[in-house]
C-alpha positions, 0 to 999 in steps of 0.5 A: 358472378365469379369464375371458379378459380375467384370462388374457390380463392374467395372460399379458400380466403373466407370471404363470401363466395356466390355458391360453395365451390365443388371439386370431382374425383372418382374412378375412371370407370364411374368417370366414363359411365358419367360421360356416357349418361350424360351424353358428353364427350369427355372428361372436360365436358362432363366437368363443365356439365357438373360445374366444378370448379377445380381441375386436376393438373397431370401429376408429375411422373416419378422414375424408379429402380422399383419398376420393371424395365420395359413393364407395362405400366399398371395402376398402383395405388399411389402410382404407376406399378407393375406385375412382378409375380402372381399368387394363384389367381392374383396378380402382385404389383410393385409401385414406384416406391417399392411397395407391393401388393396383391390386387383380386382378379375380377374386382376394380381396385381391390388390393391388400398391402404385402410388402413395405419397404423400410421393414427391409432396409434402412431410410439411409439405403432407401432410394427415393423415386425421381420426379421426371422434370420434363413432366412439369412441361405438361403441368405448365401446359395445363395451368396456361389452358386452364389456371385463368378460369378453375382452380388447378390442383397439382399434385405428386402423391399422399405423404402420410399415406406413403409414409405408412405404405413404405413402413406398414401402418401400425409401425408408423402408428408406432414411429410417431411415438417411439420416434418421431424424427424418424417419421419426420424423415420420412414425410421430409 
């Protein structure tokens, strides 16, 4: 019988693996109800109890002139955020990348996009989010408790889904015919 991490290699490999290998992301307020049903303790359990075979390293956390200073943190859609301003009853979110949007007050995660950043300056005066190095510390943690046994998954954020988020989607729709070394730039 293999472990995760040599089904999920052998699946990647195309070779013959025992079953297909299973993966597991959902919003913590269905992770948390999952816990409860299930009885278990937590997310690790509740993994082991569905038999995945991937686990998610933390991502590596990203600084940015975007964020408030001394804001709590919220959830954005790529990233952490923060409250800038509210519009009536809805609350306007900035992420690290500069990107704003209108989040709707009595539902999980609903939001409209308002705000693009490179429709108001150039690629050249953009500022670029930083990766905080000491967040691979935790990464590297992760991968010697659980790399030997499950397919640990990294990550940073979704390119194509930031390209469009900093341009606006038909724009970058748009840039890939009229220019795409400019896209290119941007995905670079």
């Amino acid at each position: 019988m293999l472990n995760s991490r040599e089904r999920c290699i052998r699946a990647i490999s195309h070779e013959d693996v025992d079953r297909i290998p299973l993966t597991f992301n959902a919003r913590p307020e269905v992770v948390s109800r999952l816990i409860r049903r299930l009885g278990c303790r937590d997310n690790e359990e509740l993994l082991e109890a569905l038999h995945v075979d991937e686990r998610y390293a933390p991502p590596l956390k990203l600084e940015s002139e975007f964020l408030l200073k001394n804001a709590k943190l919220k959830e954005g859609p790529y990233g952490p955020a923060c409250t800038i301003r509210y519009q009536g009853e809805y609350e306007v979110r900035r992420d690290v990348w500069g990107i704003e949007s209108v989040w709707a007050p009595s539902h999980t995660y609903t939001y409209t996009f308002v705000k693009h950043p490179l429709q108001e300056v150039s690629l050249e005066e953009y500022t670029w989010p930083k990766v905080v190095e000491e967040s691979a510390e935790a990464v590297r943690k992760y991968c010697k408790v659980y790399g030997e046994r499950y397919l640990v998954v990294g990550y940073v954020t979704h390119l194509f889904e930031i390209a469009w988020q900093l341009t606006g989607f038909n724009q970058l729709i748009r840039l890939m015919y009229e220019n795409p070394s400019y896209v290119d730039r941007i995905l670079d």
